[in-house]
C-alpha positions in Angstrom: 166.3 79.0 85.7 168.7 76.4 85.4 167.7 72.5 85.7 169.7 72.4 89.2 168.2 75.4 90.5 164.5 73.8 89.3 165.5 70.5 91.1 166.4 72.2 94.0 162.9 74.4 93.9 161.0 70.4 93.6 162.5 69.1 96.5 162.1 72.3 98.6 158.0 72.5 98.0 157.8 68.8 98.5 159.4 68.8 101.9 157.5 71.5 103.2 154.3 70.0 101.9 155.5 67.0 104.0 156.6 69.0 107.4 152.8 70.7 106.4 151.4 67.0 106.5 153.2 66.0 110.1 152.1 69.3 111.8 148.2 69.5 110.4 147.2 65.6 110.2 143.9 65.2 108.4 141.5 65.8 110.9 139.4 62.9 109.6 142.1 60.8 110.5 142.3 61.6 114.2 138.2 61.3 114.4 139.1 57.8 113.1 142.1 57.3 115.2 139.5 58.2 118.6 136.7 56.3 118.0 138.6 53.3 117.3 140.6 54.2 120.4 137.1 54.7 122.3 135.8 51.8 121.2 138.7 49.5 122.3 137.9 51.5 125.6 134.5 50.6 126.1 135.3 46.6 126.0 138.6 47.0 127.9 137.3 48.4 131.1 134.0 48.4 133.1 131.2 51.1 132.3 129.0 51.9 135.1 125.9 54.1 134.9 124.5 55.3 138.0 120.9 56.0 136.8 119.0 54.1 134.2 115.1 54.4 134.4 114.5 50.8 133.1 112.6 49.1 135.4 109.4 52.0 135.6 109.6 52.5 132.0 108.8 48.5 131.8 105.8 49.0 134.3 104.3 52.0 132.0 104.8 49.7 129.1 106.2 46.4 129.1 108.8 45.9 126.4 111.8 42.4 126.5 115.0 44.2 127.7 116.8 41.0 126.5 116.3 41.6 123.3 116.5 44.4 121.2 113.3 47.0 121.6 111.6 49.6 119.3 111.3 52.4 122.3 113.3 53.5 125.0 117.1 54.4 125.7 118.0 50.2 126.4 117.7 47.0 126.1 120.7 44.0 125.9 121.9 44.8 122.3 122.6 48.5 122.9 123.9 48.0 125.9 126.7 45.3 124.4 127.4 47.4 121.4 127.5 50.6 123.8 130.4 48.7 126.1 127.8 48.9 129.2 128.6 46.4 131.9 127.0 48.0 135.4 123.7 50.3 134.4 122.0 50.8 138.1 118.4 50.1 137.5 116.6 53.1 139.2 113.5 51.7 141.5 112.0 54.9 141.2 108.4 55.5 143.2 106.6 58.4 142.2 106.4 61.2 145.1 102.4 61.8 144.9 102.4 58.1 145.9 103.2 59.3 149.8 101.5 62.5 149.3 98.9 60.8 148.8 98.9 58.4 151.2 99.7 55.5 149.0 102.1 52.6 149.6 105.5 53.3 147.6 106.7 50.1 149.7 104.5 47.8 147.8 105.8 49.7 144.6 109.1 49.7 145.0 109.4 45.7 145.8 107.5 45.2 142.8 110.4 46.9 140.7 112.6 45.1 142.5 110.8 42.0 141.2 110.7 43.0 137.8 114.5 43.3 138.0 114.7 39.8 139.3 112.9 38.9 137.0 114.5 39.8 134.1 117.9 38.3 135.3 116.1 35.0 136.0 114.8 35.6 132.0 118.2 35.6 130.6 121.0 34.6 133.0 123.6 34.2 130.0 123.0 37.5 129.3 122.6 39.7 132.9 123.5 39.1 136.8 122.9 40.8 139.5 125.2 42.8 141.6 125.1 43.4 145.1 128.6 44.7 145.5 132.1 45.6 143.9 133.0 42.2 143.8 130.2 41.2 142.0 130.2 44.2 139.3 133.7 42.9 138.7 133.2 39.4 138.4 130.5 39.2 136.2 132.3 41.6 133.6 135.1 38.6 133.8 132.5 36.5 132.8 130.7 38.8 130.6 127.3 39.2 132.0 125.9 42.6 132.4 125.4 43.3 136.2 122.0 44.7 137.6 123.0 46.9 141.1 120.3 48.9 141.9 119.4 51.9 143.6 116.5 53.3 144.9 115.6 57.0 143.5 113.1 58.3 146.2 113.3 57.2 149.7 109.4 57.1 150.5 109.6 53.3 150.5 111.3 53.4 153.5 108.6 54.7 155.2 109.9 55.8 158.1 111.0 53.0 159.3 114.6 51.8 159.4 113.4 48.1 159.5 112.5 48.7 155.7 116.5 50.0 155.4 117.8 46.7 156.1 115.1 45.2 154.2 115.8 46.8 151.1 119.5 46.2 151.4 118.8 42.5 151.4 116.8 43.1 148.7 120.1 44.5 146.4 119.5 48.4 147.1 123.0 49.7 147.3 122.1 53.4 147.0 119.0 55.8 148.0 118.1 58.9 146.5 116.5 60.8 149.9 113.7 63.0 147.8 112.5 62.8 144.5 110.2 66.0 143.2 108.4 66.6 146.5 109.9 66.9 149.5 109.2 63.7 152.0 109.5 62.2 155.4 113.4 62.2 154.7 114.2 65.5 153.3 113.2 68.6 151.5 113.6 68.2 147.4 115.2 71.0 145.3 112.2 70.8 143.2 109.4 71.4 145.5 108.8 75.1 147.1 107.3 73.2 150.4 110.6 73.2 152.6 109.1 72.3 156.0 112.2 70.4 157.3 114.4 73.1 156.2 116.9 70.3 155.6 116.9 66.2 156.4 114.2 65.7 158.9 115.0 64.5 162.1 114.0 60.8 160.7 116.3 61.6 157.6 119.4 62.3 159.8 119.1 59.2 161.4 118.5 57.3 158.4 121.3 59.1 156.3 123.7 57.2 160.0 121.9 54.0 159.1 122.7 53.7 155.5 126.4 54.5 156.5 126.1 51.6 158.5 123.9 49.1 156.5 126.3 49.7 153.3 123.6 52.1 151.2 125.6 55.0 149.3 123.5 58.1 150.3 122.4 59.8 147.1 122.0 63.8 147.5 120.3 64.5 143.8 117.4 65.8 143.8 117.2 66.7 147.5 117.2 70.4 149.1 120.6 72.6 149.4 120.3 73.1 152.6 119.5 69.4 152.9 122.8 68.4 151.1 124.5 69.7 153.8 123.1 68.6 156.7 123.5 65.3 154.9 127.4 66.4 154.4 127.5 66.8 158.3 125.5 63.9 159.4 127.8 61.4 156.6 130.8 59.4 157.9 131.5 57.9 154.2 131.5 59.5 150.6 128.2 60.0 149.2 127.2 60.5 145.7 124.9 62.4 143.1 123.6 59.8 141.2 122.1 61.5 138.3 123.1 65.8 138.7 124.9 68.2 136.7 126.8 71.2 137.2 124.5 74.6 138.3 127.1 76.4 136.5 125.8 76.4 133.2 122.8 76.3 134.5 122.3 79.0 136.9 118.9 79.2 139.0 118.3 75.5 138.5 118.9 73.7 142.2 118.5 70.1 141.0 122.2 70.9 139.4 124.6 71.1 142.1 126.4 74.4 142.2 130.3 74.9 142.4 130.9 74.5 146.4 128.3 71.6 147.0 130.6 69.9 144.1 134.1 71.1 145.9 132.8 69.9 149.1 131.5 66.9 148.2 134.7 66.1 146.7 136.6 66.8 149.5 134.8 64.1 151.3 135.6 61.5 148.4 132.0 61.8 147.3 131.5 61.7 143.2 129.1 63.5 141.0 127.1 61.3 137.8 126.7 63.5 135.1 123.1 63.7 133.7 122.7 63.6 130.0 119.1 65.5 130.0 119.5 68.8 127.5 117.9 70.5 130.4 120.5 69.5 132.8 123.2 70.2 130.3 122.2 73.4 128.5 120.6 76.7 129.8 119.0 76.8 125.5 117.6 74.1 126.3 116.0 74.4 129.9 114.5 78.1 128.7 113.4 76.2 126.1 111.3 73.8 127.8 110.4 76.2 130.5 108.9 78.5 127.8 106.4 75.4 126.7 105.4 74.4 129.9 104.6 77.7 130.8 102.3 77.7 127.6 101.2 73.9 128.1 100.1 74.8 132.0 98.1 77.6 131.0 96.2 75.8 128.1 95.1 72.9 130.3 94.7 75.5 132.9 92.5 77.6 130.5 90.4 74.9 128.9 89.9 72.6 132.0 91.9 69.8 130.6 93.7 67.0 131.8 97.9 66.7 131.4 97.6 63.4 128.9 93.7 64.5 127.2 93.7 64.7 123.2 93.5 68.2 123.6 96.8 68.4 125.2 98.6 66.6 123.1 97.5 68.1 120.2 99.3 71.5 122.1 101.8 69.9 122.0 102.2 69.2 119.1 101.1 72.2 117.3 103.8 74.0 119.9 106.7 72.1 119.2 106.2 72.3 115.2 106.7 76.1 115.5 108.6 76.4 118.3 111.2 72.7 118.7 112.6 71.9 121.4 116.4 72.6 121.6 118.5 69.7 122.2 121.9 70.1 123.9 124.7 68.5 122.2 128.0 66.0 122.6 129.9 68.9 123.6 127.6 70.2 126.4 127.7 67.1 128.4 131.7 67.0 127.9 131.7 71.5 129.6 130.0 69.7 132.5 132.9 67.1 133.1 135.6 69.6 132.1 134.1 72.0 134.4 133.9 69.4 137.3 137.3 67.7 136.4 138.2 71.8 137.2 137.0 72.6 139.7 137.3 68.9 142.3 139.4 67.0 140.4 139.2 63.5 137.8 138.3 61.2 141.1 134.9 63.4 141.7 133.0 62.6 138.0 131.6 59.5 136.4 128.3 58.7 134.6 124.4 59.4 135.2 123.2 59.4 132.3 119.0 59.0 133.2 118.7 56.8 130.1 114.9 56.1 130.1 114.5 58.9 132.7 114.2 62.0 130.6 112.2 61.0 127.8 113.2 62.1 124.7 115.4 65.3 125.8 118.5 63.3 125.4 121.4 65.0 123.6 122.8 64.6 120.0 125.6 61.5 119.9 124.0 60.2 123.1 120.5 59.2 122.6 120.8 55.4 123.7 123.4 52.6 126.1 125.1 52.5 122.8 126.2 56.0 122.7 129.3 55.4 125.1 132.4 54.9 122.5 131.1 58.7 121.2 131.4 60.1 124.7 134.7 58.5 125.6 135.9 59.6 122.0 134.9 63.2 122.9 136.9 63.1 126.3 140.1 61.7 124.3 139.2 64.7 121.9 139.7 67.0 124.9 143.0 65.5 126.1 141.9 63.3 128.7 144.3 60.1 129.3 142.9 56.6 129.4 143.5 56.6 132.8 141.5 59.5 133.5 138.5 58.4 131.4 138.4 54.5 133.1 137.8 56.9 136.6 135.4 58.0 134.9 133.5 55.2 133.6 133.6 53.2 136.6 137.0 53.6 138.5 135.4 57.0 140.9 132.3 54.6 141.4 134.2 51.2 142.3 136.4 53.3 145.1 133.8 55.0 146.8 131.3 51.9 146.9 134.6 49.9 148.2 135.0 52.7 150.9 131.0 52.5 152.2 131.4 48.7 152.0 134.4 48.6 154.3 132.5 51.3 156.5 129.9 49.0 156.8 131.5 45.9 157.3 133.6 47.2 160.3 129.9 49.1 161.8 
């Protein structure tokens, strides 16, 4: 071969190395390219989580949210590294409480203080946020706003007095049931159904929040009970903290395909849950199988849920048999499969950070785990556009629309 014919060979295998370069980039590169991207996301535009169990995780054991903390899924210093500017603190009341004939009134106000309480700790750091305008002008200023919403409606009590009272108290949404079904509604968790539905108190008090300025939240509650809220709802209502029933079939606290699509076709939005047994069907067998095995040794032996003897089940249980943790891209199915099925304006964020103990998913264990998520939706094509909906755009319209119901009710 002559030297021409050598030179000409050269040039040829270098320039379709090169054209091989351009068309397969090294995928380390674009990993690199999307979490910087994600990250310049996560200070650019406001990050709103519907459902974080703060504020009864501080009543079990009190722990300083302002700084950073050894337990738990957040505290100030997570949240700022996660990009988290609006985490609705859940003032969740226990549902034996009414069963059993306790005051979740008292309970609930008490949260409420303890939410007050720390913004009044560390005003340079947190605010809270009774509405849109609020959420929007303390990320100008860089606080972290506190809304809050109310996950159980037992506080209300029956009485619609208490509605009004807990708006002026910064409630902006309410969660009807919880895991037993109430005075307000039947709960997807609880085999008692006897309103078959909202009762006839929770029907009026699904109008009222329409008219007070309370987003009506329909996770946790009944099927049947979603749509008799659906019918008795003049604004869009929301699923604070639910997944998609699709890949979890048989499991109502998920909402399944048509409650999603009709939801959506009201202008309501549902917030992803992170929980591995929201996300992944593994997973919820997984736990299902153990707490089979965990009733029927307390059962057995006579014990108590929280004796020494029941933890040390437990423990011996999950040595041999671990629990299965669902993964980055399980949560992202659940907002493809949404995204699908109702469209980008119907999804945003529930994570139940401090809600689900430790059953969180690889990548998002913690407020700091945003960036990875967003870098996984730009890894699945989603626009920047599409993922701001998503982290606070859905939430900021529909709250806009029940506060503009309101105001003109």
């Amino acid at each position: 071969m002559n030297s021409c014919k050598v030179k000409l060979l050269i040039i040829l295998i270098a320039t379709i190395g090169l054209i091989s370069c351009q068309s397969n980039p090294d995928k380390s590169t674009t990993i690199s390219e999307q979490q910087n991207k994600a990250h310049q996301i996560s200070k650019k535009y406001i990050i709103a989580d519907l459902h974080v169990d703060v504020p009864y995780r501080l009543e079990n054991k009190y722990a300083d949210v302002t700084l950073a903390t050894d337990g738990g899924d957040f505290d100030f210093p997570r949240a700022k590294l996660g990009g988290l500017n609006a985490p609705f603190m859940s003032i969740y009341t226990p549902a034996k409480i009414e069963s059993e004939g306790g005051d979740s009134t008292i309970v609930a106000n008490k949260l409420i203080d303890s939410v007050e309480a720390i913004v009044k700790q560390s005003p340079n750091k947190f605010a809270l946020a009774y509405s849109t305008n609020q959420v929007k002008d303390n990320f100008s200023k860089g606080l972290i706003s506190l809304p809050m919403g109310m996950e159980n409606g037992s506080p209300i009590a029956g009485d619609l007095h208490n509605l009004q009272h807990f708006y002026d108290r910064g409630i902006r949404y309410i969660t009807l049931s919880h895991s037993l079904s109430n005075h307000i509604s039947d709960s997807s968790y609880d085999k008692a159904r006897p309103a078959q539905g909202l009762t006839n108190f929770g029907k009026k008090l699904v109008v009222a929040m329409n008219k007070v300025g309370v987003m009506v939240d329909v996770s946790h509650i009944s099927d049947l009970a979603f749509y008799d809220v659906m019918q008795h709802s003049q604004v869009p209502v929301i699923a604070s903290h639910s997944s998609a029933r699709h890949f979890t079939p048989g499991f109502e606290r998920n909402m399944d395909d048509q409650m999603i699509k009709t939801m959506a076709e009201k202008g309501g939005v549902i917030f992803i849950n992170f929980g591995s047994t929201f996300i992944s069907q593994a997973s919820l067998e997984n736990y299902g199988a153990y707490k089979a095995a965990f009733d029927e040794f307390i059962k057995t032996n006579n014990l108590l849920e929280d004796s020494d003897e029941a933890k040390a089940f437990t423990k011996s249980y999950r040595k041999e048999k671990p629990f299965k943790y669902a993964n980055l891209d399980d949560v992202l199915d659940h907002f493809d499969h949404v995204v699908k099925i109702a469209g980008i304006d119907h999804v945003g964020i529930g994570s139940d950070y401090d809600g689900v103990g430790d059953s969180l998913p690889t990548d998002l264990k913690d407020v700091s785990s945003y960036p990875n998520l967003i870098a996984g939706l730009l890894g699945r094509g989603y626009t920047e556009v599409d993922i701001e909906k998503i982290l606070s755009g859905n939430l900021m319209r529909l709250w806009q629309k029940v506060e503009e119901f309101a105001a003109n009710h």
